[in-house]
N, C-alpha and C positions, 0 to 999 in steps of 0.2 A: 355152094353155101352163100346164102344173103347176108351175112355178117362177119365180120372180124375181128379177130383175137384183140383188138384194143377197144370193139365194140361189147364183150364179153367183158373186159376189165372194167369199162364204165357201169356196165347193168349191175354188174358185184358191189362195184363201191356205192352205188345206190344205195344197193337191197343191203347193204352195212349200214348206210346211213340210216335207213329204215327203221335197223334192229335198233338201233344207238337211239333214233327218236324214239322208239317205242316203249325203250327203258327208262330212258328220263322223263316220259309220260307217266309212266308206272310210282316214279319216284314221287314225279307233284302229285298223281291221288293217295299216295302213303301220307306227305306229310298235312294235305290239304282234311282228309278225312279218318284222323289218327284219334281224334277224340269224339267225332260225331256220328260216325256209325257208317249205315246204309243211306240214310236219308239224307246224310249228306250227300254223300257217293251220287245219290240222285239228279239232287238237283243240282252238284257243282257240272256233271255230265248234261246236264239240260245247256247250263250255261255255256257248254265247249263243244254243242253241238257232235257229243261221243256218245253211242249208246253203251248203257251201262253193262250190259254182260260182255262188252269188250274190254272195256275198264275196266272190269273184274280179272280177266285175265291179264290186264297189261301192268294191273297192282300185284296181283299175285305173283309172277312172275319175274316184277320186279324187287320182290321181295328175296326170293328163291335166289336169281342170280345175283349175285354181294359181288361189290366193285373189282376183288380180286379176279373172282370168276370170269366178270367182262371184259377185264383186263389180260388175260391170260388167251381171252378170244381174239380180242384186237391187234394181239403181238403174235399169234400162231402164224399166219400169212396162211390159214385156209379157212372157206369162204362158208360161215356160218349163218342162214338166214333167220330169222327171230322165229318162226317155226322150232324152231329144233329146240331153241330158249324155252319155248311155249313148253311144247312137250315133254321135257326135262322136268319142270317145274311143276307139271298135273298130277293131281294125288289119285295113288292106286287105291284100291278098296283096304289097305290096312291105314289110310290117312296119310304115311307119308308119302313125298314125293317122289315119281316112278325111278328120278337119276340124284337122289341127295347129295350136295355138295357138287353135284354134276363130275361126279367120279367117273361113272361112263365116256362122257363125253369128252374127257380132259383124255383118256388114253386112248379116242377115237383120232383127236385133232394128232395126237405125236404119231400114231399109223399113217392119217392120210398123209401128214408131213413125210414122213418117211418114202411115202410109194409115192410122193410128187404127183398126185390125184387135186389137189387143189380146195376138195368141199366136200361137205359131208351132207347129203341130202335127209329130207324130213324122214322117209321113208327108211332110209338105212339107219338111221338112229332108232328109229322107233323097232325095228326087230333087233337091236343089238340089245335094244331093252325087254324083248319079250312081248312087246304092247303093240295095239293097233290103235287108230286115230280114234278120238270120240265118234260115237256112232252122230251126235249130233248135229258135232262138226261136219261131218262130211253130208250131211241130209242139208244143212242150211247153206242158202242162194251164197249168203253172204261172209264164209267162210274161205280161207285160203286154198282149202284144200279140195275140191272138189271128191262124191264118192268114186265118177268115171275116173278121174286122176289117180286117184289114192289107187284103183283097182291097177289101171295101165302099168303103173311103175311097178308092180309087181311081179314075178317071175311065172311062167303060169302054173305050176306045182301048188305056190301059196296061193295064186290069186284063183285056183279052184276051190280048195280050201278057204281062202274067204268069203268066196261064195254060195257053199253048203251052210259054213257060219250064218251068214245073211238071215237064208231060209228058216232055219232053225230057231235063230232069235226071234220069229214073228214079234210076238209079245212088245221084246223091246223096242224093234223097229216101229211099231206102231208107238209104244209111248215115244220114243224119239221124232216122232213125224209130228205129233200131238203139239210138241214141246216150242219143235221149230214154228209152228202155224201161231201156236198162243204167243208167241214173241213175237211172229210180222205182226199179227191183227194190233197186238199194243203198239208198235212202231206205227201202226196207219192211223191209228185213233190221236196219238201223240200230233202227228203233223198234219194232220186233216184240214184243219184249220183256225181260224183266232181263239176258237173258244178252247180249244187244246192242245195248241201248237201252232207253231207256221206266222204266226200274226205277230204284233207288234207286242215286244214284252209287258205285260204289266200284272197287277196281282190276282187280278180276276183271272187271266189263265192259269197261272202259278196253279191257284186253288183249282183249277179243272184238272191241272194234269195231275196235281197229288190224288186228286182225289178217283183219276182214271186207276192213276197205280194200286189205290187202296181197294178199287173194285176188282181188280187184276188177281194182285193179292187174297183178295177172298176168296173168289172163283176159286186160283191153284190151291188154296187152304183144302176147301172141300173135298176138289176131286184126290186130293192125298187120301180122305179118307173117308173110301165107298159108304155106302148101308147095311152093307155086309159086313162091314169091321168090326170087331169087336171090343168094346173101350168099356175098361172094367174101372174105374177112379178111384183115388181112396177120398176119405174126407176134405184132407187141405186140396186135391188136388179139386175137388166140388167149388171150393170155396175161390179157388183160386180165378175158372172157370166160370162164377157170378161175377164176381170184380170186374171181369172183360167183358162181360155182358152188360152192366151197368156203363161201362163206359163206352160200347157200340153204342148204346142207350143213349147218353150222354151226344154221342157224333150224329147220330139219325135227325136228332132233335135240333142239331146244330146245324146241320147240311137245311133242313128246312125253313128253317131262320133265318138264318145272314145268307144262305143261296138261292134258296125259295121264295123267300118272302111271308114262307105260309105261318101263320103267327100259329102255334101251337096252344091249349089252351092250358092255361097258368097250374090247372092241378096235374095234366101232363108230365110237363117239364118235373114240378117238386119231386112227383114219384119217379123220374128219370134218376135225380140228384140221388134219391134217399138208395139207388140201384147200389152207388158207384161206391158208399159207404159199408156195401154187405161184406 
């Protein structure tokens, strides 16, 4: 063996320290972006160099485990990594959380205490819970858990069975591959460079990148909903529907002004305004 038992003790208290940064990350975007939204969430991750659907996870999640829960990990003396926090905290298809209160895992940590086992890996949490990893977790480069990994640790009984799964899901996997590509391509575009990232701060990128993500955002709007969907409205909801139309109206017309330079002509713009009033 190339390592030893005191070399093991340090990687632990790392991957502790990990989970501990990870949560008092979670806590500053709880209280940094508790009245501003998403678009805070944006841009304060622009400024920390985080991307945001990791942030998302690392606020949710620090939502989910409450200081006793962390507390209760800290003093178990078995080796928790912020995966297992992770997964605990992801909502099933009925919204809530797959381990609430993290009940699961509070009678996983007094077991492995007991058999003097020491940890409780991502993997063995996630079947005590019934769940396997997000599909898109495991398809994306830059996820902890790799899909080769997630499979290996498995027994081969399940890990054939997850693999009929695989096949089966086509559909999904492919939205899930979709998913993972439309996130790097926004990641590439982001840091590409000055005009979108990567260069020296100032407002004129600011406005490139918001306005990469509002194209981003459009794009994933659409492909939600084919040609084939069927969208039956009622009246407010028509009306509701012009209102954001008048105000695309309103951005189109703005994007070619103060970003373009292209002077739009003055009856234009009026019938833009009288949009945003319907």
């Amino acid at each position: 063996m190339s390592y030893t038992e005191q070399d093991v003790r340090d990687g632990r208290r790392l991957m502790d320290d990990g989970r501990e940064n990870r949560l008092v990350i979670g806590d500053k975007l709880l209280s940094v972006t508790a009245s501003g939204g998403d678009s805070v969430l944006d841009r304060y991750c622009d400024e920390i160099s985080l991307n945001p659907r990791t942030a998302r996870q690392y606020r949710h999640t620090a939502r989910m485990c409450t200081p006793p829960v962390r507390q209760l990990v800290a003093d178990s003396g078995v080796h928790v990594c912020w995966s297992v926090l992770r997964e605990g905290a992801r909502l099933a298809p009925s919204g809530k959380p797959y381990d609430e209160g993290y009940s699961t895992l509070r009678s996983m940590l007094k077991e492995a205490y007991d058999a003097g086992t020491g940890r409780i890996t991502t993997p063995q949490y996630q079947r005590a819970l019934g769940m396997g990893p997000a599909l898109q977790d495991l398809l994306d480069p830059s996820s902890d858990t790799s899909l080769a990994d997630y499979l290996a640790s498995l027994p081969p009984q399940e890990r054939d069975q997850a693999l009929r799964d695989l096949v089966e899901k086509k559909a999904e996997v492919h939205d899930a591959l979709k998913r993972v590509m439309d996130e790097k391509r926004r990641r590439d575009r982001e840091t590409r460079g000055p005009e979108c990232g990567g260069g020296k701060p100032d407002k004129a990128a600011a406005v490139a990148r918001d306005l990469v993500r509002l194209s981003d955002q459009g794009a994933a709007f659409m492909s939600r909903y084919p040609p084939s969907a069927s969208l039956d409205f009622t009246n407010e909801q028509k009306i509701a529907c012009k209102e954001v139309l008048g105000t695309l109206d309103v951005l189109a017309t703005w994007i070619r002004v103060r970003v373009l330079d292209d002077r739009a002509p003055v009856g234009s713009r009026a019938e833009t305004r009288d949009l945003v009033g319907v």
